[in-house]
N, C-alpha and C positions, 0 to 999 in steps of 0.2 A: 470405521477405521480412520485413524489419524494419522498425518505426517507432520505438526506441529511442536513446540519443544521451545520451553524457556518461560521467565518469569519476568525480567527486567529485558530482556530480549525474546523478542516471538520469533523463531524462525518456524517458515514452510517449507519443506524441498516440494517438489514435482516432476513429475515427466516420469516415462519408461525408456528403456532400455533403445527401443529403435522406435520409440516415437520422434518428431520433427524434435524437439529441444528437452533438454531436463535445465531445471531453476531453481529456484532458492529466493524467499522474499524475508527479509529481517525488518523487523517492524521495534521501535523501540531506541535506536542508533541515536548516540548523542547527535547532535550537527555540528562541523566542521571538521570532520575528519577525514584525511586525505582519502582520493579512491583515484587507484593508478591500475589502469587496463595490464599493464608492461608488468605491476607486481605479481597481477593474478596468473597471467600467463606464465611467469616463471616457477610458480606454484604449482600450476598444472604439470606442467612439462615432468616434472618427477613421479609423477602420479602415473602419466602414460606408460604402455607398453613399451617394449626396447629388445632391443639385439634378439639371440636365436630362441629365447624362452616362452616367448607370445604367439601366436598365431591371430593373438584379436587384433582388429583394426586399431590402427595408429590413428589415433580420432588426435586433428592439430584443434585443440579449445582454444577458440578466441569470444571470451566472455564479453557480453553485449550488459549495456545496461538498460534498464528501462523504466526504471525511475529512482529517485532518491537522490540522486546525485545532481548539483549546480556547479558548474565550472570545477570540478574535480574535486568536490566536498561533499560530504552528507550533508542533505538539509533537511533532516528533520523527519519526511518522511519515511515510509516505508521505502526501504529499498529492494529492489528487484536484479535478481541478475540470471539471464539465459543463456544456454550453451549448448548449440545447435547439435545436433548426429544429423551429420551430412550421409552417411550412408543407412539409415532408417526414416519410414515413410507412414504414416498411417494407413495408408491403403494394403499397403503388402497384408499378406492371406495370413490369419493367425494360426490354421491348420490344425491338426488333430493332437491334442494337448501327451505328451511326453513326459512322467515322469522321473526326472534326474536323482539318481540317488544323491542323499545330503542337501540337495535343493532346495528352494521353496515351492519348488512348483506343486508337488501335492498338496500343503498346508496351504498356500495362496486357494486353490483349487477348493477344497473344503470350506474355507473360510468365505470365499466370496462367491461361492455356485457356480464356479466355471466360467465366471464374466469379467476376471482380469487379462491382462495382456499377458500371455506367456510368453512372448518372441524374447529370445534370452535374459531371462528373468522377470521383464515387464519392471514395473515398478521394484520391485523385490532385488534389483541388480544393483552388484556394486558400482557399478556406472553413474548412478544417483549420487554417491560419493564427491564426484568429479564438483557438484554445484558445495557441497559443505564446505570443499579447498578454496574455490573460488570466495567466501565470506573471508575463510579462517587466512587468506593472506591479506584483506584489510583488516583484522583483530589483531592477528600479528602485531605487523606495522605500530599500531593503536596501542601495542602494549609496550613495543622495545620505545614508544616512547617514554613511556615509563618506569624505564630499568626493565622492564619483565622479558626475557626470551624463554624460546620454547626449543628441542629439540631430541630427537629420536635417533637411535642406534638399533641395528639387527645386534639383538642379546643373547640367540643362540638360535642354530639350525641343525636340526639331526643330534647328534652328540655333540657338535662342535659347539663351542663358546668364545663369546666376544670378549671382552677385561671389561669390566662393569664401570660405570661410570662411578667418580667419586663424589660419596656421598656427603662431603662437609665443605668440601674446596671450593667454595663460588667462584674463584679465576681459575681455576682449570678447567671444570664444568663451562664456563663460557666460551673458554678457547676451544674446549671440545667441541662444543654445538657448531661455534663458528666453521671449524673446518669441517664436521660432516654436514653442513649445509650444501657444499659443493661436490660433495660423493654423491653419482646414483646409486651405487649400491655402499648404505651407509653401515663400515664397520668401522673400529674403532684400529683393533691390528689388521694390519693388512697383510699378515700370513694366515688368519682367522677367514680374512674373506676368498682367499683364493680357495681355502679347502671346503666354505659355506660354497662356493661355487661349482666344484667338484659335483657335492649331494644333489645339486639342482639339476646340471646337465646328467648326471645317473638317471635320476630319476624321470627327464624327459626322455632319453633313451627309452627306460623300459613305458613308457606311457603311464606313466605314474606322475605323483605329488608328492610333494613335501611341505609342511609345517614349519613355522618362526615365533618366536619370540623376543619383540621390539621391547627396550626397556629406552624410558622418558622423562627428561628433566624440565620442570619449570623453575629458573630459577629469578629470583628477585622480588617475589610475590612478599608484599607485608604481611606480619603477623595481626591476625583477628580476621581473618576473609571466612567465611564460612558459617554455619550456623550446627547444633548439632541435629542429631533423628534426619528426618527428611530431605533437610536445605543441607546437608553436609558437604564438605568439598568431593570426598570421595562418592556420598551418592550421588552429585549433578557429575561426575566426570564418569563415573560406573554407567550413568544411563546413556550417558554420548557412546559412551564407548563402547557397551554393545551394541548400539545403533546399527556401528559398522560393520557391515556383513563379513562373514568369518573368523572373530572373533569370537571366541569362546573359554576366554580367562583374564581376571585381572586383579592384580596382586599392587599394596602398597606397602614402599619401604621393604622390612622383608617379607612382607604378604606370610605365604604360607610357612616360610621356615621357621618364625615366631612359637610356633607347633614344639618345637624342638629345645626351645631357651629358658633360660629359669630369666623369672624377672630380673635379678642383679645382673641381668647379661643382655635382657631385649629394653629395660630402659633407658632411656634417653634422657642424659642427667644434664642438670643447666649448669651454664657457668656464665661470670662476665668476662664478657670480650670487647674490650676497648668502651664500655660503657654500653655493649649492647647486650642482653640476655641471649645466647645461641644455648644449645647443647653441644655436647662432645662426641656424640655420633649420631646417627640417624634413620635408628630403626623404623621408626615411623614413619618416615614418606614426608617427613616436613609436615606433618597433621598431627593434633592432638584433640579429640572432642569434637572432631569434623571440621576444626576451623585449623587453618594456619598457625605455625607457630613461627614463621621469618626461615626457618632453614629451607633450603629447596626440596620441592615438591617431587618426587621419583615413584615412578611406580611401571608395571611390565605391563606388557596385555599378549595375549598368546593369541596366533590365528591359527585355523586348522588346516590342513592340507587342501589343496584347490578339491573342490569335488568333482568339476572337468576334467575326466583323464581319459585317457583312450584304448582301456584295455577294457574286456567284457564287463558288463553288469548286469547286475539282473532288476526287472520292472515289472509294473503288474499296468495291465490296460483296464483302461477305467469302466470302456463300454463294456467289455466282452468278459473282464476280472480274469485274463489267462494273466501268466507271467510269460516274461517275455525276454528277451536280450537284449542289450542296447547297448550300443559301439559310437561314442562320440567323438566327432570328427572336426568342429567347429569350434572355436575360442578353447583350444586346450594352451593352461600357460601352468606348470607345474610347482607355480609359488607365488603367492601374491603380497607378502607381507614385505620384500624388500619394496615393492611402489606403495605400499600403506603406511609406510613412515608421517609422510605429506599430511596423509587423511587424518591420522592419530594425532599430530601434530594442530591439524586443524579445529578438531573438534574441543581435543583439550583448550585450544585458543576459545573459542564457543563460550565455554564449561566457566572459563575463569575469568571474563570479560564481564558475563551474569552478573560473580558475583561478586566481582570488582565495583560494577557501579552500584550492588544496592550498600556499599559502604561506604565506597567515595563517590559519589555521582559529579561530583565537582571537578572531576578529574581532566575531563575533556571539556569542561565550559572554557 
């Protein structure tokens, strides 16, 4: 079993869930690129738990470095970054293993013979996430200096829908990013999110969940980034992106409605625009052939319903093979995809940093 990932960047994460620290080592990092404690922290901070919908620990991340960095630059090295779980211990008793429906914890269990960490999810938890935010706000950084921003909207919850971002306007599309930068819970109308809000609190009432779908712009990204088959933009962004736990769809440009269009209507026909080749719309996702074509990059990713919920379930015990009830009590938060904006945010930063340098490597000399 692997937790590595990348070609022109090696990243490792580490750590479980309530082990002393979870981390992240990136190996590959141009040098000289700023690394600002204060950035990743405010990365984090969006990522944590909040107001009445959490029951998890308010874990405050203050990301430690441990190597890579000289007076607030990459130098070359591997860098290393740890983020302590003040309230998990490696001694605490790992106890009689529970299977959660939707979990990992059965497949964890089969797969490794009952010798992972189950103590809320072990490795397998979206908590691990927390170290991929900590990179992806120095890639960030890294890339708005380069013209390139990155940003996420809740794009529908339950029935309700957010106004889509648009798909061709690169100044509106920035103005957009910029201001839900400073939304925790990032919608675009804000009569969209009082009623997304509604569905949330329902559904922690009844002890239930609900499911989201973030849709995300990169925009600024040059035309020729990508390769096709394999090294595609979409496959290096498709494998980040299921990476992160509960995610379970991802659609570019118009992903699956494409189903539905005759070609005279889903392609993306060129024009010149002030001496630059763009298209006139933008079914595609800003991709053609897996590589960039200069428009912004858009695409959705769907998570599924929290599996933590606190109404009966049923389980089967592993020694004994009865089935069983199970009543969860602990980390129920009935929607996790408005704090995964950060994370998706992040990883896409990951995805497009790759494969930015294996074309411009000169970028950050």
């Amino acid at each position: 079993m692997t937790s590595t990932f990348g070609r022109n960047l090696r990243i490792t994460v580490f750590g479980e869930a309530q082990g002393p620290v979870i981390g992240i080592t990136c190996d590959g990092l141009p040098a000289g690129l700023p690394v600002d404690p204060s950035v990743m922290e405010k990365a984090l901070i969006k990522r944590r738990a909040y107001g009445d919908w959490s029951e998890e620990s308010r874990k405050e991340d203050t990301p430690i470095l441990l190597s890579g960095v000289t007076a607030g630059m990459t130098n070359g090295a591997p860098l290393t970054v740890v983020l302590e779980n003040k309230n998990g211990s490696l001694s605490e008793a790992q106890g009689d293993p529970v299977f959660r429906p939707s979990h990992a914890d059965y497949t964890a269990w089969t797969k490794l013979g009952g010798h992972h960490d189950i103590r809320s999810g072990g490795h397998f938890s979206g908590r691990v996430t927390a170290a991929l935010v900590a990179l992806g706000a120095i890639l960030q950084e890294a890339l708005e200096q380069q013209g390139i921003v990155i940003g996420s909207h809740i794009a529908q919850c339950g029935d309700v829908r957010d106004e889509d971002f648009p798909e061709c306007d690169e100044a509106e599309l920035r103005s957009q990013i910029e201001k839900l930068q400073g939304l925790a819970f990032g919608v675009i109308d804000a009569e969209k999110a009082e009623e997304m809000r509604e569905i949330i609190d329902a559904a922690l009432e009844d002890g239930d969940s609900v499911g989201g779908t973030l849709e995300t712009a990169a925009v600024g990204i040059p035309a020729g980034i990508g390769a096709p088959f394999f090294d595609s933009l979409e496959s290096m962004l498709a494998h980040l992106l299921f990476s992160v736990p509960g995610v379970k769809g991802v659609e570019f440009g118009m992903g699956f409605g494409l189903a539905y269009l005759g070609g005279s209507e889903a392609n993306d026909q060129w024009v010149n625009e002030d001496g630059t080749i763009r298209t006139k719309s933008n079914m595609s996702g800003g991709i053609n052939g897996g590589i960039t074509n200069g428009m912004p990059v858009i695409f959705r990713t769907v998570f599924r319903p929290t599996p933590t919920i606190s109404k009966k379930q049923q389980t089967v015990d592993p020694v004994t093979m009865e089935e069983k009830e199970l009543v969860l009590t602990a980390h129920i938060d009935p929607a996790i995809f408005h704090r995964a904006r950060v994370v998706v945010d992040s990883v896409a930063a990951i995805g497009i940093f790759d494969l930015l340098m294996e074309r411009r490597k000169d970028l950050w000399n």
